[in-house]
Structures are given as C-alpha cells and as structure tokens.
C-alpha atoms as a printed R data frame, in Angstrom:
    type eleno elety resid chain resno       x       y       z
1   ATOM     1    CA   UNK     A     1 -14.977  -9.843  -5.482
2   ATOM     2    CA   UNK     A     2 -11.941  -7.191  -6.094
3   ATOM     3    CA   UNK     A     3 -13.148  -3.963  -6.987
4   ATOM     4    CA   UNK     A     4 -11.319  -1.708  -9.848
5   ATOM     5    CA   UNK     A     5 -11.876   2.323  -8.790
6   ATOM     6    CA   UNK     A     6 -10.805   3.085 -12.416
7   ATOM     7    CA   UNK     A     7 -11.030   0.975 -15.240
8   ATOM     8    CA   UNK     A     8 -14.166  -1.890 -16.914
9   ATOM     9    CA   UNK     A     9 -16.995  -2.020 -15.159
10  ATOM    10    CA   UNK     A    10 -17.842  -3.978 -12.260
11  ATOM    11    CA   UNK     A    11 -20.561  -6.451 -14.809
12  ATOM    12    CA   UNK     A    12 -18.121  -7.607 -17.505
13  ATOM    13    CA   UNK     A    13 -15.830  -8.447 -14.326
14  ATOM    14    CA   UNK     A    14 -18.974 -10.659 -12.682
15  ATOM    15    CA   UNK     A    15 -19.731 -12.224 -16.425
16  ATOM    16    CA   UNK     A    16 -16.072 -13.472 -16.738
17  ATOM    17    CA   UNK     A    17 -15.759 -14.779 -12.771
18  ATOM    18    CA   UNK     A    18 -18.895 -16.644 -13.577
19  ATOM    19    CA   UNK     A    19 -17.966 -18.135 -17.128
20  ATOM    20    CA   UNK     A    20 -15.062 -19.152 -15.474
21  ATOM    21    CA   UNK     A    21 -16.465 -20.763 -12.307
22  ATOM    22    CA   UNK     A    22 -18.656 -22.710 -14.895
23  ATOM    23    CA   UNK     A    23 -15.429 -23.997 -16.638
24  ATOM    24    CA   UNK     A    24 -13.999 -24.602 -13.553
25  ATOM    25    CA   UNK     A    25 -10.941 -22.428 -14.405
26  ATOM    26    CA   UNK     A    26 -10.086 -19.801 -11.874
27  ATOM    27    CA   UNK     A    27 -10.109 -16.093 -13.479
28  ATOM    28    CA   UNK     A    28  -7.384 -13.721 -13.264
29  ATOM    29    CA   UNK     A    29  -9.516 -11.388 -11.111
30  ATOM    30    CA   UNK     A    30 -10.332  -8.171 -12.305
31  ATOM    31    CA   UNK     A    31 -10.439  -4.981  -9.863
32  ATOM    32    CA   UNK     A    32 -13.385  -2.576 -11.397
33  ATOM    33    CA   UNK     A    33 -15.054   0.118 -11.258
34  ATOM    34    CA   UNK     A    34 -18.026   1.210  -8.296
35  ATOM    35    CA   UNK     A    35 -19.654   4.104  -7.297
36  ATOM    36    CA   UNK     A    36 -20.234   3.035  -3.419
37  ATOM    37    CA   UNK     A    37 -17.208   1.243  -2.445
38  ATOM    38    CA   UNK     A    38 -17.259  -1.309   0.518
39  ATOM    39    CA   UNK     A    39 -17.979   0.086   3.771
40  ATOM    40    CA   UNK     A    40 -16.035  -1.907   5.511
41  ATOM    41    CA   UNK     A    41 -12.832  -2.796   4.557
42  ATOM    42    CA   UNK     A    42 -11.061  -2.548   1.012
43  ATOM    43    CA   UNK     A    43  -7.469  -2.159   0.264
44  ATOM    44    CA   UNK     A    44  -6.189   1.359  -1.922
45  ATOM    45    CA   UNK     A    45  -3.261   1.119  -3.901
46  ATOM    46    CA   UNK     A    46  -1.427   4.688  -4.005
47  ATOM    47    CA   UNK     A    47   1.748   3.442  -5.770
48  ATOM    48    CA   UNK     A    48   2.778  -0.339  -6.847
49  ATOM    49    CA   UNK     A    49   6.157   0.580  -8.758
50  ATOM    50    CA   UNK     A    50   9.922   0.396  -8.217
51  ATOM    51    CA   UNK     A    51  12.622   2.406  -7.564
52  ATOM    52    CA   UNK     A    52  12.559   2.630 -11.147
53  ATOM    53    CA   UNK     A    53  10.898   6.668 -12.402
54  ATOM    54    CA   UNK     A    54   7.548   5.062 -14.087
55  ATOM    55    CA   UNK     A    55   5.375   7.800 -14.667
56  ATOM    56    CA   UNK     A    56   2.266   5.586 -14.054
57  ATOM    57    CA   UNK     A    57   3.676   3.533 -11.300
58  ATOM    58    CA   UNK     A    58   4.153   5.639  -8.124
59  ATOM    59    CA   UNK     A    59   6.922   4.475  -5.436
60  ATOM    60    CA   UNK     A    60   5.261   1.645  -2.839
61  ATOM    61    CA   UNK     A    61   2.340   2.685  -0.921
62  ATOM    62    CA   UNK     A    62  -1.173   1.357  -0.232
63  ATOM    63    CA   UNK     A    63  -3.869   1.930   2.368
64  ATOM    64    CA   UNK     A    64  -5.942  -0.286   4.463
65  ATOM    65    CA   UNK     A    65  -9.530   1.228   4.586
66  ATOM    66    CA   UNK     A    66 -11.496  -0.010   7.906
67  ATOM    67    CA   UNK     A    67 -14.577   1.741   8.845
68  ATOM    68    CA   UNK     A    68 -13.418   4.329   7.215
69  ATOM    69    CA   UNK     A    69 -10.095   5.179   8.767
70  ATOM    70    CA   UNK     A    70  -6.773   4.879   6.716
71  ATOM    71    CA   UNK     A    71  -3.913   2.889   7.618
72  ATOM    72    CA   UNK     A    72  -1.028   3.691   5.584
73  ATOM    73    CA   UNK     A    73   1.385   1.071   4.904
74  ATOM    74    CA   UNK     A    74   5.109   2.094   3.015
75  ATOM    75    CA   UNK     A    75   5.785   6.321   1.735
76  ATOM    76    CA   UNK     A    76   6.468   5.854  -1.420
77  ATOM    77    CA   UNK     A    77   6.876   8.929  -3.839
78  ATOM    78    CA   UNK     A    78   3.861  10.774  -4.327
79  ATOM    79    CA   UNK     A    79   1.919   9.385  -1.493
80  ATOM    80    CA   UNK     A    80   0.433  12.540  -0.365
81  ATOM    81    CA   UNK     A    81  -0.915  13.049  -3.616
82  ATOM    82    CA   UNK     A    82  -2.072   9.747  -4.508
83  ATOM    83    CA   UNK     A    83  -4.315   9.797  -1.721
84  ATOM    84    CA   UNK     A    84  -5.633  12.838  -2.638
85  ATOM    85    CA   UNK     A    85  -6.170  11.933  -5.811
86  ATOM    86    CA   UNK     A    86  -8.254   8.624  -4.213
87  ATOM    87    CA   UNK     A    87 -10.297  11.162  -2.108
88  ATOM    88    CA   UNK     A    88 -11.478  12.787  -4.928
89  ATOM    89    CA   UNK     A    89 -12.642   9.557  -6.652
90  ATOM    90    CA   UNK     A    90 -14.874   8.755  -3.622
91  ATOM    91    CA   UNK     A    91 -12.171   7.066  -0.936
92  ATOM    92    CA   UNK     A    92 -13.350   9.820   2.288
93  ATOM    93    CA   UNK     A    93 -10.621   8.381   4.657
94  ATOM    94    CA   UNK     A    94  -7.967   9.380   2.422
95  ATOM    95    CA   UNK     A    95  -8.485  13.262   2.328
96  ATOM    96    CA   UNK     A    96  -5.252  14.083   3.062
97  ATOM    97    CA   UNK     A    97  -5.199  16.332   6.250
98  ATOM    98    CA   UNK     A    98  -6.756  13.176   7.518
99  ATOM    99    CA   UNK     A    99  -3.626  10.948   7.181
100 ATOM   100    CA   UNK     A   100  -2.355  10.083  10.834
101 ATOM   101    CA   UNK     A   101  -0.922   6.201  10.807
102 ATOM   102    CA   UNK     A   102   1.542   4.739   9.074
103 ATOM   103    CA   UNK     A   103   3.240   1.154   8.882
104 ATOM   104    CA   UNK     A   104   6.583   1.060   7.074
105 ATOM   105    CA   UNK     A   105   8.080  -2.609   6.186
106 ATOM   106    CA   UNK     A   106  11.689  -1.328   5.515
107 ATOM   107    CA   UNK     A   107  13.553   1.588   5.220
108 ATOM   108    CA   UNK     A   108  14.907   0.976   1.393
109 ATOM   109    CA   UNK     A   109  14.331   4.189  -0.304
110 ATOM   110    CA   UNK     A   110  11.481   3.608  -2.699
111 ATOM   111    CA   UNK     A   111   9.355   2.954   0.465
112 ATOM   112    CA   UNK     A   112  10.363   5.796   2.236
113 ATOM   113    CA   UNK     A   113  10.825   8.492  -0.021
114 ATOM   114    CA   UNK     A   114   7.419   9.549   0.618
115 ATOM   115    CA   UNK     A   115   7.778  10.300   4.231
116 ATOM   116    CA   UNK     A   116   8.446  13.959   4.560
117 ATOM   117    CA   UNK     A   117   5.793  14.263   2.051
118 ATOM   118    CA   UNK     A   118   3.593  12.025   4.557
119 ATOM   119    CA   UNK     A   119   4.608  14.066   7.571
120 ATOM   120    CA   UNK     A   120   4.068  17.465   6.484
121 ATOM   121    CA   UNK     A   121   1.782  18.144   3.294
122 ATOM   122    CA   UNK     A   122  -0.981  16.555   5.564
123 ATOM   123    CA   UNK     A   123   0.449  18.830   8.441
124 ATOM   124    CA   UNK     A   124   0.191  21.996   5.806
125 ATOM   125    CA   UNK     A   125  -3.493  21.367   4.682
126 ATOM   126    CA   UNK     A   126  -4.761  21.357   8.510
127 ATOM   127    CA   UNK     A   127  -3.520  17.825   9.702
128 ATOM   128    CA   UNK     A   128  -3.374  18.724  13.844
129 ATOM   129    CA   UNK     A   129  -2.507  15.435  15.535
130 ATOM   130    CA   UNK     A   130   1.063  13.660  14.666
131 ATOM   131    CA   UNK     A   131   1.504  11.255  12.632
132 ATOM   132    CA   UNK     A   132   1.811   8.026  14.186
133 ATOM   133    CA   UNK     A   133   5.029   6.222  12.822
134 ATOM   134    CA   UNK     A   134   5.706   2.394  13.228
135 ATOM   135    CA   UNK     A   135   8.554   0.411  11.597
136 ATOM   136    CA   UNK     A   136  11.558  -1.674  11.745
137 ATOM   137    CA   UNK     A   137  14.813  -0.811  13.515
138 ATOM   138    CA   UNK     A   138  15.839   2.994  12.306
139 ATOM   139    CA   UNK     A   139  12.644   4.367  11.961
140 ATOM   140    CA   UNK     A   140  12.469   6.742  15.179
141 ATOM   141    CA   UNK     A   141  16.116   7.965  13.939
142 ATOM   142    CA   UNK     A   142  14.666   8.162  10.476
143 ATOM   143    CA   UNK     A   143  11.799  10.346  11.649
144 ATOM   144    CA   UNK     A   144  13.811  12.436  13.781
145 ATOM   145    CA   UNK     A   145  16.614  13.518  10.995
146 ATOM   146    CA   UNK     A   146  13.216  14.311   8.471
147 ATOM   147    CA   UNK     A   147  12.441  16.345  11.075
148 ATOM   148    CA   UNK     A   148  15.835  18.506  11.635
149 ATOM   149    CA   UNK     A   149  16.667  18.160   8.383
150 ATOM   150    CA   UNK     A   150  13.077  20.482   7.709
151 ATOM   151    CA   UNK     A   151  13.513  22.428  10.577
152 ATOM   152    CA   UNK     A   152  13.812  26.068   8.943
153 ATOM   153    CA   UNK     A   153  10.754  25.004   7.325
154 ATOM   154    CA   UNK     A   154   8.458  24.236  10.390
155 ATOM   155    CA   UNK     A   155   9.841  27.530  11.755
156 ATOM   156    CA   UNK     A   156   8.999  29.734   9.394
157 ATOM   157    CA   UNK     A   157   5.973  27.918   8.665
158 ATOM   158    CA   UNK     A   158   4.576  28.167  12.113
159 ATOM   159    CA   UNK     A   159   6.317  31.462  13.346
160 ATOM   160    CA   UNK     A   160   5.231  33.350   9.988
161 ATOM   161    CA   UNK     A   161   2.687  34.761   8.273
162 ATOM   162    CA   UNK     A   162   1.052  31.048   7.534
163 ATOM   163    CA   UNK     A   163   0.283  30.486  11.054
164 ATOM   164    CA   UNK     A   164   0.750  26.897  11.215
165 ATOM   165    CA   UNK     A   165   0.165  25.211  13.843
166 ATOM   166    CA   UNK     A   166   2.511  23.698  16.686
167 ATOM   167    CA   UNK     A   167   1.409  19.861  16.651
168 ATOM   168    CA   UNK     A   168   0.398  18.196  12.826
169 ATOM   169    CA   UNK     A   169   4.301  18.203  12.156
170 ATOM   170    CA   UNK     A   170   5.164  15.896  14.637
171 ATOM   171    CA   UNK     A   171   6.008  12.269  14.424
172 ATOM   172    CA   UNK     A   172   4.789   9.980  17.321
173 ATOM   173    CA   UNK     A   173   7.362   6.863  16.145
174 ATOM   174    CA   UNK     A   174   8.068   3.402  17.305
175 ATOM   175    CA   UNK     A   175  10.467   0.878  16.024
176 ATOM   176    CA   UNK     A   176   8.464  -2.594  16.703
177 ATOM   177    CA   UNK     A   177   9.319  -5.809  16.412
178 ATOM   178    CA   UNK     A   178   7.541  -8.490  15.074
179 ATOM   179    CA   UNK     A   179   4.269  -9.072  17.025
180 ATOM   180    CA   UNK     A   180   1.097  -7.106  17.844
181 ATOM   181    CA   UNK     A   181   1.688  -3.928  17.539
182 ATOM   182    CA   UNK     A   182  -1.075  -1.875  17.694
183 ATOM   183    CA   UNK     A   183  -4.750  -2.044  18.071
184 ATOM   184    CA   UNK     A   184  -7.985  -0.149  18.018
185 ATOM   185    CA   UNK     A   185 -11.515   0.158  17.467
186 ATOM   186    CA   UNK     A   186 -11.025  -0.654  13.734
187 ATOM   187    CA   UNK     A   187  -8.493  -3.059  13.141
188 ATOM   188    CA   UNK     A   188  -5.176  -4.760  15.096
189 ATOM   189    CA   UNK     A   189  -1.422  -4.845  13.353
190 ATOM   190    CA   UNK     A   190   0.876  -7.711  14.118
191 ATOM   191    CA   UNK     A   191   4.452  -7.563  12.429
192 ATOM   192    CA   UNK     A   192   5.972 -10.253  10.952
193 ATOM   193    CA   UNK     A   193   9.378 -11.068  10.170
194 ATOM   194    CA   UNK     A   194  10.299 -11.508   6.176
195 ATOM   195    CA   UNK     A   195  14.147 -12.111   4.500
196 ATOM   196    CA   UNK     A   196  14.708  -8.682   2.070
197 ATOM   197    CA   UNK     A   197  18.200  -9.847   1.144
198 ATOM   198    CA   UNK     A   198  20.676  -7.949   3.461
199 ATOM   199    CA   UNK     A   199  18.123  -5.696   5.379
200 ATOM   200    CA   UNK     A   200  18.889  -6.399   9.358
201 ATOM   201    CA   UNK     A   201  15.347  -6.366   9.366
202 ATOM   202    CA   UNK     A   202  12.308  -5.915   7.444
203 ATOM   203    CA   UNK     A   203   8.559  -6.495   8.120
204 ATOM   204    CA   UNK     A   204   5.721  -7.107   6.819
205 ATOM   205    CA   UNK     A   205   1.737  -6.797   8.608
206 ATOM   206    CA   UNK     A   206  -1.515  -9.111   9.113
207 ATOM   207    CA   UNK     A   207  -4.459  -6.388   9.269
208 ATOM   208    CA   UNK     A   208  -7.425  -7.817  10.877
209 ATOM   209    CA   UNK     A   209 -10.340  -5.709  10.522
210 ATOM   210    CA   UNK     A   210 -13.915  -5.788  10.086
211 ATOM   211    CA   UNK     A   211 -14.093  -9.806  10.494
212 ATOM   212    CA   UNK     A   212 -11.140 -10.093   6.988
213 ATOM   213    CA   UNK     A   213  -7.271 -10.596   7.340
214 ATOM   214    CA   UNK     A   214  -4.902  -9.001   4.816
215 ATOM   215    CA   UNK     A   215  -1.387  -9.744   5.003
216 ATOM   216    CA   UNK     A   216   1.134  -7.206   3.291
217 ATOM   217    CA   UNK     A   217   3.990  -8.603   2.659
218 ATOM   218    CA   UNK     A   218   6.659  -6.079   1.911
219 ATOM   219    CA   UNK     A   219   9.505  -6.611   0.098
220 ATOM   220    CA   UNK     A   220  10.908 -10.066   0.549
221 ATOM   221    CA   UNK     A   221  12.534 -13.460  -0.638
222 ATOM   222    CA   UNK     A   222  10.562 -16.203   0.208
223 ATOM   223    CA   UNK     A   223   9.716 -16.521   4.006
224 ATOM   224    CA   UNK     A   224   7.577 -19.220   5.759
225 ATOM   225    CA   UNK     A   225   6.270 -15.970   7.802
226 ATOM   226    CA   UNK     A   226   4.107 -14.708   4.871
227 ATOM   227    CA   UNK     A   227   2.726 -18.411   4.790
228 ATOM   228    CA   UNK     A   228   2.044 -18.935   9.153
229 ATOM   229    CA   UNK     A   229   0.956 -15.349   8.681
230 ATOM   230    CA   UNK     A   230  -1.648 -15.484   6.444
231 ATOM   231    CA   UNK     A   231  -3.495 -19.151   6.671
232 ATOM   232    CA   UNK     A   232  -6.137 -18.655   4.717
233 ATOM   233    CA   UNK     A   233  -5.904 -15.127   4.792
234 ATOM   234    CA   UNK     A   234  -8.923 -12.895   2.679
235 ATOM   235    CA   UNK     A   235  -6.280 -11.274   0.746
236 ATOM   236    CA   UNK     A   236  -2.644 -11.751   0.314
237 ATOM   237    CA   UNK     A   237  -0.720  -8.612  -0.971
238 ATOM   238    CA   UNK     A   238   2.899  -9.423  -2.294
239 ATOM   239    CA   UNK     A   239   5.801  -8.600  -3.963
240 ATOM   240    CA   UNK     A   240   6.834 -10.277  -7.127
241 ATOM   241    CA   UNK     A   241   8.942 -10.371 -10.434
242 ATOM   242    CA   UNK     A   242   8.642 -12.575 -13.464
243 ATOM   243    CA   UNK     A   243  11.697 -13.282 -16.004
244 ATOM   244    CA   UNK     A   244  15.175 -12.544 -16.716
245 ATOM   245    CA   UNK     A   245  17.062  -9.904 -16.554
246 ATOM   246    CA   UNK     A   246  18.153  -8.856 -20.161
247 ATOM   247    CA   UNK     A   247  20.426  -6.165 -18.977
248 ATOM   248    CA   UNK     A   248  21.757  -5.269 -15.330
249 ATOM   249    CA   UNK     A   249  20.092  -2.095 -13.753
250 ATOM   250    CA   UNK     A   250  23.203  -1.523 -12.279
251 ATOM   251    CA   UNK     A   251  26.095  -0.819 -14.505
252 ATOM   252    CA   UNK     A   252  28.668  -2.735 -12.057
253 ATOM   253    CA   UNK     A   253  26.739  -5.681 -11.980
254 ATOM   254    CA   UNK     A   254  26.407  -8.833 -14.293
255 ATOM   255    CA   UNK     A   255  23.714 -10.376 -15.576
256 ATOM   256    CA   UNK     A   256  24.394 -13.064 -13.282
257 ATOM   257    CA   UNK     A   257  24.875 -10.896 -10.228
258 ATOM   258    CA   UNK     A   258  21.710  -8.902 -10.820
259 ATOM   259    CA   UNK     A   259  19.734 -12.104 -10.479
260 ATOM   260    CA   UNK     A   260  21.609 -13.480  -7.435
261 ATOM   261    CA   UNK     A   261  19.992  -9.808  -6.144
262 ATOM   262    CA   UNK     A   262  16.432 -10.963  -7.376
263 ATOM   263    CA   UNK     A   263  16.695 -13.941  -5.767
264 ATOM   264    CA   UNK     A   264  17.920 -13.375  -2.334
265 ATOM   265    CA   UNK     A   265  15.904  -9.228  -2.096
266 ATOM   266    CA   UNK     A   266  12.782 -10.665  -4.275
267 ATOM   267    CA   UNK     A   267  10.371 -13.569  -4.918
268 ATOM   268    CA   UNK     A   268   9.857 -14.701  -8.106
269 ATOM   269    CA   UNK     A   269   6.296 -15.458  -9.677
270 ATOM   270    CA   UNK     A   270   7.121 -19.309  -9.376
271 ATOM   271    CA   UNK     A   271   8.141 -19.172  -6.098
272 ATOM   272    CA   UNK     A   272   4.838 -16.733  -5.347
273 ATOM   273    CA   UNK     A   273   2.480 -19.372  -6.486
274 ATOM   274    CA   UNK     A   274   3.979 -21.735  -4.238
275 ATOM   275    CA   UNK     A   275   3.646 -19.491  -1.123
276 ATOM   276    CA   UNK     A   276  -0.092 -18.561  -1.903
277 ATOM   277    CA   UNK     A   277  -1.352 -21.992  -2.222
278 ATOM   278    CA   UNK     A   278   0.259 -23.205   1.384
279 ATOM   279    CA   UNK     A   279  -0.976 -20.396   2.567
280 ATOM   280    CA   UNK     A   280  -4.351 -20.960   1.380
281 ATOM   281    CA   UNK     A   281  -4.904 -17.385   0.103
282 ATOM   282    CA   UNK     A   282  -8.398 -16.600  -0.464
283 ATOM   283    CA   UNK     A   283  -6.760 -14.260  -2.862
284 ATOM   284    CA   UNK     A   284  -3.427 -12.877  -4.060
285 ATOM   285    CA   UNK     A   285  -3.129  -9.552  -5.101
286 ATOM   286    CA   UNK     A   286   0.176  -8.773  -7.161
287 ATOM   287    CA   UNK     A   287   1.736  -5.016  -6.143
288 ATOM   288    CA   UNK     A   288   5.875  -3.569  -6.288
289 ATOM   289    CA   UNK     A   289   6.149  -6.340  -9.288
290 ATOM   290    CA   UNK     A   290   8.636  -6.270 -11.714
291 ATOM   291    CA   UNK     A   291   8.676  -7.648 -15.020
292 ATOM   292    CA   UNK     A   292  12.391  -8.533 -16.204
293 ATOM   293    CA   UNK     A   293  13.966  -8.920 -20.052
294 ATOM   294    CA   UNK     A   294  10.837 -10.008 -22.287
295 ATOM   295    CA   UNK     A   295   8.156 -11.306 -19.727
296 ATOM   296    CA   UNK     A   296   5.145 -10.203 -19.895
297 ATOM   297    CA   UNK     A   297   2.150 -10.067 -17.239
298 ATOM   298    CA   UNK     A   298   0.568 -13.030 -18.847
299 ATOM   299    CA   UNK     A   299   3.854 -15.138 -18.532
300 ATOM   300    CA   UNK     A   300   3.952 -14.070 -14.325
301 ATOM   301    CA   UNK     A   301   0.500 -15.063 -13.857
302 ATOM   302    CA   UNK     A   302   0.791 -18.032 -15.552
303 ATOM   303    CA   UNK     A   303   3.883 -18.915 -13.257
304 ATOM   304    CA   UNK     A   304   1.565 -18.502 -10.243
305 ATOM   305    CA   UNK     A   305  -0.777 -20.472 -11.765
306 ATOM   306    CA   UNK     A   306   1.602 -23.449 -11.837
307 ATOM   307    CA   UNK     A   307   0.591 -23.768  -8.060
308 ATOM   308    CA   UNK     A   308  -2.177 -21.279  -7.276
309 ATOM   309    CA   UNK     A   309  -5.378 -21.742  -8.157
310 ATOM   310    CA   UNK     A   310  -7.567 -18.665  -6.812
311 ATOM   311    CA   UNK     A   311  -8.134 -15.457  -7.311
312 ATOM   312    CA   UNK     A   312  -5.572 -13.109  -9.152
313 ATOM   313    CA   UNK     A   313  -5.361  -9.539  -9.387
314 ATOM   314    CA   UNK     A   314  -2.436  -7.301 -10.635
315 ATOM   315    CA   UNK     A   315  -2.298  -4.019  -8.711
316 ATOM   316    CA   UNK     A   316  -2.212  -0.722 -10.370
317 ATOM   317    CA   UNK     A   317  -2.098   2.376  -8.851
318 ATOM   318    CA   UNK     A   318  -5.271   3.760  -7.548
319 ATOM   319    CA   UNK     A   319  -7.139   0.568  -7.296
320 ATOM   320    CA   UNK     A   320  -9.288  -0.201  -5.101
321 ATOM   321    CA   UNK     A   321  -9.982  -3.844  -3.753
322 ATOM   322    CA   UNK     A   322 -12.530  -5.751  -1.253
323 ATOM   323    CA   UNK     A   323 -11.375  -8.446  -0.399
C-alpha cells in the first residue's frame, strides 16, 4: 500500500482501500503518513512540477530508496533541499552530503536545473566521493561546462579559508544508452528508450531492487517502451496532463499549436490509462502532471480510469511511496 510522509493517516487510507475492495471499485490510492517507513524499497518524491514557478511543486526529481541508499533520478530545482527536507522527516539515505548517484532522463531544463545544486551543496556539507552522473547523449558535456562554468568557486572554496576538499566536487559521468546500465548490491538500472517530442534522445529507467520493479518514465509521448518495460511492474511512475489548453504558455503559439506540443512532448491521461493497463501496472503513480484550461484532478483520474483499473496515486512533493 502507498505510503503518504505528510498528509491523513495511514488508517483512514486502509478503511477506504478496504470499503472499496468490498465494492469492488478500485480506490484512488492514497500515499499517508508513517513513522517507520519501508525498509526496503519506497520511492521519494522531491519535486513533481513543471517548468512552470509553483511554489509547492518543485522542478522534477524523485529518489529510489533501496536498503537505504538513494538513487536520484532528474535535478530539478531545489533538489538539494528537498532531500534535506525528506531527511529530516525520517528518509536517512537522503541526508544530503550523502547524495552520490544520479539518473537523468533528458536534459530539458526543468530536469536539470538542479544539477549544480546536486553537484556541489552535497560537496559543501562534507560530500567526499563524486557524484556519479548517468544520462542521455550531452550529459558528460553538460557536467563538464557546470563544472568550468563554477570554477572560481571550487578554487576559492578549496584553496581558502573553507578548506574544502579536492574530490566531492567532481562528476564521475556517463552518457548510456538504453540497456543495463549499472548495477550493485542494492538495485540494477536498465535505460529505456521513450519519444519526448524532438529530444534526439530521452530515457527513462526500470529499478529492480529488493525483489520490486519501478519503472520511471520521464517525460514522454506514448512509447511501447514504458509498456515492454514495465510488465507488470510494482509501480509505474509517469508523466501526464489532463485537458485543454485555455490559453498558450507561449505567447507565439496557438491554442492549436500548444496542443500539437502536448501531444507529440506529453501523454495525456487517456492515453496513460491505456499504457498502464497493457502494461499490467501493479500501480501507477501520477508525477510532472499538468492540468490544462478547467480540468481538474478528478477529471485526469477519471480518464485513466477509462482503461485502468488499479491502484492510483497523485504525487506531491515529499511523498513517500512503497510500492
């Protein structure tokens, strides 16, 4: 059952799944709260917004949890801080100076815009090792302009009177390709390839840890890859929007052309439900979604519903879920 670190408590979340097993009507899962999360494996949102300022949605970011080691996947804004924030509500592997791996799925801003954050605030509260960097095409070129682009910084940071030291700034980065990517005692990684509108190449992960799969989708259109991927996956993170645009984000664009963006960057909550139930998602957790014109959360989860009928959970930042 998902698990809310903030929010109603974890018994009026069991006395709805249960009234609604009884009626035979799936519930729109609830994360909640609990003093002694999982041990093994549970998924932390740090940010489930857009590249749109939302002061309660930070930019993309979220952590896998596996015997209590953090795997980072996306920088959003904030991400440094979110994860502190989850420390101090009782996540351990997210202390900050702890912070080491990270998966990015593409290089669009809102996903990245966390990374010098990621690769030195860590480094400046005591992180040592370098952080380990892996990511579609550009992110070893990424990593190494962050880098010169701080460079006065590390100087005077570890020539000065801080004393920092010589190694926690460093990026250890790979640009991967879809496949297994990396392994260890906790989990393995294996890219997959997903359709983010004009992107040369985007990914999203399968996590396997701890005897549960989790596939993160990134951002994406609809791509039979999410669906081989996950196969009756534990949990199924995704991307999603729900409505109409009632006005263009961008002022250049039309109504019309703002959608024809949706459609070919995005998937939409219809389109969602479809991909969950062939991929037999033992639950679909909802994160980066967007709600456009007048829709509403219950209108996208009733769209899913149209073909989906297990678990649902809307992301918000600083959840946490078992799945």
């Amino acid at each position: 059952m998902p698990i809310r670190s903030a929010g109603i408590c974890w018994l009026r979340t069991l006395f709805i799944a249960m009234v609604a097993a009884a009626a035979a009507i799936p519930p729109l899962a609830q994360a909640q709260q609990s003093a002694t999360p999982p041990k093994d494996v549970k998924i932390v949102f740090l940010g489930t917004g857009s590249p749109i300022p939302n002061a309660d949605r930070q930019g993309p970011s979220l952590a896998i949890v596996a015997n209590g080691k953090a795997y980072l996947v996306d920088a959003g804004s904030g991400v440094s801080r979110q994860a502190n924030s989850a420390f101090q509500r009782g996540i351990p592997a997210l202390r900050p100076n702890d912070l080491d791996i990270a998966f990015l799925t593409h290089l669009h801003s809102d996903h990245t815009l966390g990374l010098p954050d990621l690769i030195f605030t860590p480094w400046i509260v005591g992180r040592t090792k370098p952080l380990r960097l892996y990511g579609p095409e550009g992110t070893k070129e990424m990593a190494t302009r962050i880098l010169e682009a701080f460079k006065e910084d590390i100087q005077v940071r570890t020539t000065g009177l801080e004393d920092g030291n010589t190694t926690g700034y460093k990026v250890d980065a790979h640009d991967v390709q879809p496949g297994n990517i990396y392994q260890d005692g906790n989990v393995s990684v294996r890219a997959i390839l997903v359709k983010h509108g004009s992107w040369k190449e985007a990914l999203g992960y399968r996590f396997d840890a701890g005897g549960k799969s989790i596939v993160v989708s990134g951002d994406t259109a609809p791509a039979e890859s999410v669906v081989e991927a996950c196969s009756g996956c534990d949990a199924l993170v995704h991307e999603v929007y729900s409505g109409r645009a009632a006005n263009s984000q961008k002022p250049t664009l039309s109504l019309d052309q703002w959608m024809k963006y949706e459609s070919a960057f995005h998937t939409s909550a219809p389109e969602l439900g479809e991909i969950a139930a062939r991929a037999k998602a033992k639950m679909l957790i909802l994160t980066h979604w967007g709600l456009l014109g007048n829709a509403k959360e219950d209108d996208m989860v009733r769209e899913i519903r149209e073909k989906y009928s297990g678990p649902i959970v809307i992301a918000r930042d600083l959840d946490v879920i078992a799945p």
